[in-house]
C-alpha positions in Angstrom: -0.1 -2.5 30.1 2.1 -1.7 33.3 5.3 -1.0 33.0 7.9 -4.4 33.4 9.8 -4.7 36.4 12.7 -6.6 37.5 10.7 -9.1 39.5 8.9 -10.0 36.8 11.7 -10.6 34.0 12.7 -12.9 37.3 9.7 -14.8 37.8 9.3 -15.6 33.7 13.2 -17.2 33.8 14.0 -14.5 31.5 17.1 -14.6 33.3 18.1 -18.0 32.4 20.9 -18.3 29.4 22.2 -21.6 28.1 24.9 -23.8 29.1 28.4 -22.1 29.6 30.5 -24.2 26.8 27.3 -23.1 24.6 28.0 -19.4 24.7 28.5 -16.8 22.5 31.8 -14.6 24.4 30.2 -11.3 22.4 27.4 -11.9 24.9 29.7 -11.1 27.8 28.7 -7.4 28.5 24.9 -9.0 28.8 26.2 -11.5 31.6 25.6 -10.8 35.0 27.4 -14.4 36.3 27.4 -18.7 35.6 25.6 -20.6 38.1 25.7 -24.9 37.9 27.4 -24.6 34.8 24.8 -21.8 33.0 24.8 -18.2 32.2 22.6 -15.6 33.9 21.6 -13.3 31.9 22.1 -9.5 33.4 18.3 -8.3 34.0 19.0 -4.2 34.5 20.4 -5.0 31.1 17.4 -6.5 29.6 15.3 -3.4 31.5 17.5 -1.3 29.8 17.2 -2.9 26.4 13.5 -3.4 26.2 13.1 0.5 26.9 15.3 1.6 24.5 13.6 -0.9 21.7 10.6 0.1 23.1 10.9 3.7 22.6 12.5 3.1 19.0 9.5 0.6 17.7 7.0 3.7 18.9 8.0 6.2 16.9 8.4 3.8 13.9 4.9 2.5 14.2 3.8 5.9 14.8 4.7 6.6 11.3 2.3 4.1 10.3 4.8 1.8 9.1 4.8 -2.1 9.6 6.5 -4.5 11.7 7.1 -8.1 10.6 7.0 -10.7 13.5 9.3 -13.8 12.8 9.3 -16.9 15.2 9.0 -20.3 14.0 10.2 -22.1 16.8 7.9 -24.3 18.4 7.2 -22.2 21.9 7.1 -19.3 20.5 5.2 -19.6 17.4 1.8 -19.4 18.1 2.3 -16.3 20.7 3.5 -14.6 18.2 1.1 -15.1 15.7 -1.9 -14.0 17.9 0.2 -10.6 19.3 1.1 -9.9 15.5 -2.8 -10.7 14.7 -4.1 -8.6 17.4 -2.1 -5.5 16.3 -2.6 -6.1 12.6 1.4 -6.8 12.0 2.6 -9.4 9.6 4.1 -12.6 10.8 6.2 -15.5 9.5 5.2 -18.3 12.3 5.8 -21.4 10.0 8.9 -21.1 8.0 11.1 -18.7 6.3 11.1 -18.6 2.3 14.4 -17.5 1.2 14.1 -13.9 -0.7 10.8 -13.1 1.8 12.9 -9.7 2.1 14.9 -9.8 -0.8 13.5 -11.2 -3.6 10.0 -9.5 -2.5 8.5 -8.9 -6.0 8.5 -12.7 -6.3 6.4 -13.0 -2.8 4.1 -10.3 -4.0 3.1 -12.7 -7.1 2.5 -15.3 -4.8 0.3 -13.6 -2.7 -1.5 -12.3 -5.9 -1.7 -16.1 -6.9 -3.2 -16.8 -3.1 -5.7 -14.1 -3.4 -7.1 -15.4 -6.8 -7.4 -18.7 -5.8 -9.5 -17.4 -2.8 -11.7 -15.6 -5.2 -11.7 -18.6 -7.4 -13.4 -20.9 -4.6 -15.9 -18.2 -4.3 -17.3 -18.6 -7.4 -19.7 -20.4 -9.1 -17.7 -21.9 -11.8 -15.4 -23.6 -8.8 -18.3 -25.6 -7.7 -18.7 -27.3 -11.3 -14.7 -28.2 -11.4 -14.3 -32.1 -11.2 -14.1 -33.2 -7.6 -10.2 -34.3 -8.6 -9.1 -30.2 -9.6 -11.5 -28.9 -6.7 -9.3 -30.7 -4.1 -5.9 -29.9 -6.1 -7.1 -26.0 -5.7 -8.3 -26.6 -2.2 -4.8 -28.0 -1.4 -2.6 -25.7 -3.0 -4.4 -22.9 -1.4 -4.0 -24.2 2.1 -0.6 -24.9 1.7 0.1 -21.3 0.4 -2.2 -20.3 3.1 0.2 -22.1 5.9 3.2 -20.5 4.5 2.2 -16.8 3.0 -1.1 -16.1 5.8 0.4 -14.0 7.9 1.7 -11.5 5.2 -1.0 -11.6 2.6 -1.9 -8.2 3.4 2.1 -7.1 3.2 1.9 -5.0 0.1 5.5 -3.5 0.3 8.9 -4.4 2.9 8.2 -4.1 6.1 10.0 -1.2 8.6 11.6 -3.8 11.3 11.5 -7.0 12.0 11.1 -8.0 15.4 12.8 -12.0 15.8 12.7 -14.5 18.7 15.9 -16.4 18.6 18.3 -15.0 16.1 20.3 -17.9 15.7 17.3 -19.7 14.2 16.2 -17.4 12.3 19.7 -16.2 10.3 18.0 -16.1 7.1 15.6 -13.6 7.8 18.5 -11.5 9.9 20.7 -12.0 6.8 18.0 -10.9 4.5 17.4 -7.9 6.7 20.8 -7.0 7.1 21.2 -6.5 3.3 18.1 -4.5 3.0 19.1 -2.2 5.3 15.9 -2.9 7.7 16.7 -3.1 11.5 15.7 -5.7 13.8 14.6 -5.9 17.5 15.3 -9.6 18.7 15.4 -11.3 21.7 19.3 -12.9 22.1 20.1 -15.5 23.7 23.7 -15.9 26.0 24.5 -18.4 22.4 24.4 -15.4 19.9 25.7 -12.9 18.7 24.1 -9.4 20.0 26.1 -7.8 16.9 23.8 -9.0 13.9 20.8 -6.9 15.2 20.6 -3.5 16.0 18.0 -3.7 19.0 19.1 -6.8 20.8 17.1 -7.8 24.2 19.0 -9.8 26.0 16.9 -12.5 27.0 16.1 -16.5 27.5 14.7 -17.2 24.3 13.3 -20.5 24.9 11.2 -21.0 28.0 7.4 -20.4 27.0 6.9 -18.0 30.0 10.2 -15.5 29.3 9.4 -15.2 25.1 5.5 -15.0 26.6 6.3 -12.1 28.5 8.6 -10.2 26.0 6.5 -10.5 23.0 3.6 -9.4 25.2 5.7 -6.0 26.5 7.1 -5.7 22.6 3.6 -5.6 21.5 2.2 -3.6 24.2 4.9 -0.5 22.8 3.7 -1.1 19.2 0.3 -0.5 20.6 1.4 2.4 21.9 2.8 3.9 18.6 -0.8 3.0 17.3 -2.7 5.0 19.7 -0.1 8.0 19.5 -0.6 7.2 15.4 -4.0 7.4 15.4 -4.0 11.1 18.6 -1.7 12.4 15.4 -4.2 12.3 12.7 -7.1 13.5 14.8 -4.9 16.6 16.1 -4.6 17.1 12.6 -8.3 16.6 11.5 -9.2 19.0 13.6 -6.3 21.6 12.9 -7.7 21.6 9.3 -11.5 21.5 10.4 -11.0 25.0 12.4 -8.3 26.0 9.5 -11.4 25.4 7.0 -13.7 27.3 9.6 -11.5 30.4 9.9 -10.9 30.6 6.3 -15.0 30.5 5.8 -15.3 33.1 8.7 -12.9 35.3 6.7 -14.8 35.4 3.9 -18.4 36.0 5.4 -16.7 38.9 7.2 -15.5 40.2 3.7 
């Protein structure tokens, strides 16, 4: 993906913040100035943001570790969930279970519990369950499914989390925070920049500016992938002409 320029953080509204009596005054060094009564959000600032994030979501992907998407806000949820799907990333798109993060061990059994009922419907012996327990199964499945989907292949805490709107999402900042695990977000001018440690200053409601943002966030990710995956060939072949010298040596012997 080409690199993002000003004009187009401009033509998505990322520039647009919310209402001035709405704001958050630790937001202030992100401000460029109020227009009709709302906050325009500084855009060499959000440049400068996004590159630094960028740069520090490569090099953790590149250590093939895992980055959790979180966005359940209406706009934002299903662009999410296909960039998290297309890179193979976890996602929470529909709500936030308290103790995701840290209560994990409990989440794990419940993905467990997801997993066997999927096997269950597969077999034979579910076909011959009483058309009453078949939909009971069937419906606790799907409702496990809406919730747990996009992390039934989590098998231990993610890296990051990367968060559109922090505000609505405190829990799974809290969480986070007390685990230790940073988070990349887009903040809004009615949040605090403090609670992450990669903030992006950035409208975080209009379709077109989280659009744009998740897109770009995903496009470094893919980066780290690539540069992931140049790493272990380097490495295949370092030990494939490693293995061939050391057979050379010996022939010669």
């Amino acid at each position: 993906m080409s690199k993002i320029e000003y004009k187009d953080l401009l033509d998505a509204g990322v520039h647009f913040g919310h209402l001035t009596r709405k704001w958050d005054p630790r937001m202030s060094p992100y401000i460029f100035m109020e227009k009709n009564g709302i906050h325009i959000i500084d855009l060499n600032k959000t440049l400068a943001c996004l590159e630094e994030a960028s740069n520090a979501i490569k090099q953790i992907v590149r250590s093939g570790k895992k980055i959790m998407f979180v966005a359940t806000k209406k706009q934002a949820k299903d662009l999410v969930a296909a960039e998290a799907q297309r890179l193979n990333m976890p996602y929470v798109t529909e709500r936030w279970l308290g103790g995701m993060l840290t209560n994990f061990a409990t989440i794990r059994k419940s993905l467990k519990k997801m997993s066997s009922l999927e096997k269950l419907m597969k077999e034979d012996g579910y076909k011959n369950l009483a058309k009453k327990e078949r939909l009971m199964v069937s419906r606790q499945k799907e409702k496990m499914e809406t919730i747990l989907g996009g992390i039934a292949d989590l098998s231990r805490l993610p890296a990051a989390l990367f968060v559109v709107d922090i505000k609505r999402e405190h829990i799974a900042i809290a969480e986070a925070q007390k685990l230790g695990i940073p988070v990349f977000a887009l903040v809004d001018t009615n949040s605090n920049p403090n609670e992450v440690e990669f903030p992006i200053p950035a409208n975080d409601d209009a379709f077109k500016s989280v659009s744009l943002l998740v897109k770009a966030f995903g496009a470094a990710i893919e980066e780290g992938l690539s540069e992931r995956k140049r790493d272990k060939d380097d490495a295949k072949i370092s030990e494939e002409e490693e293995a061939k010298r050391a057979v050379d040596a010996e022939t010669k012997e």
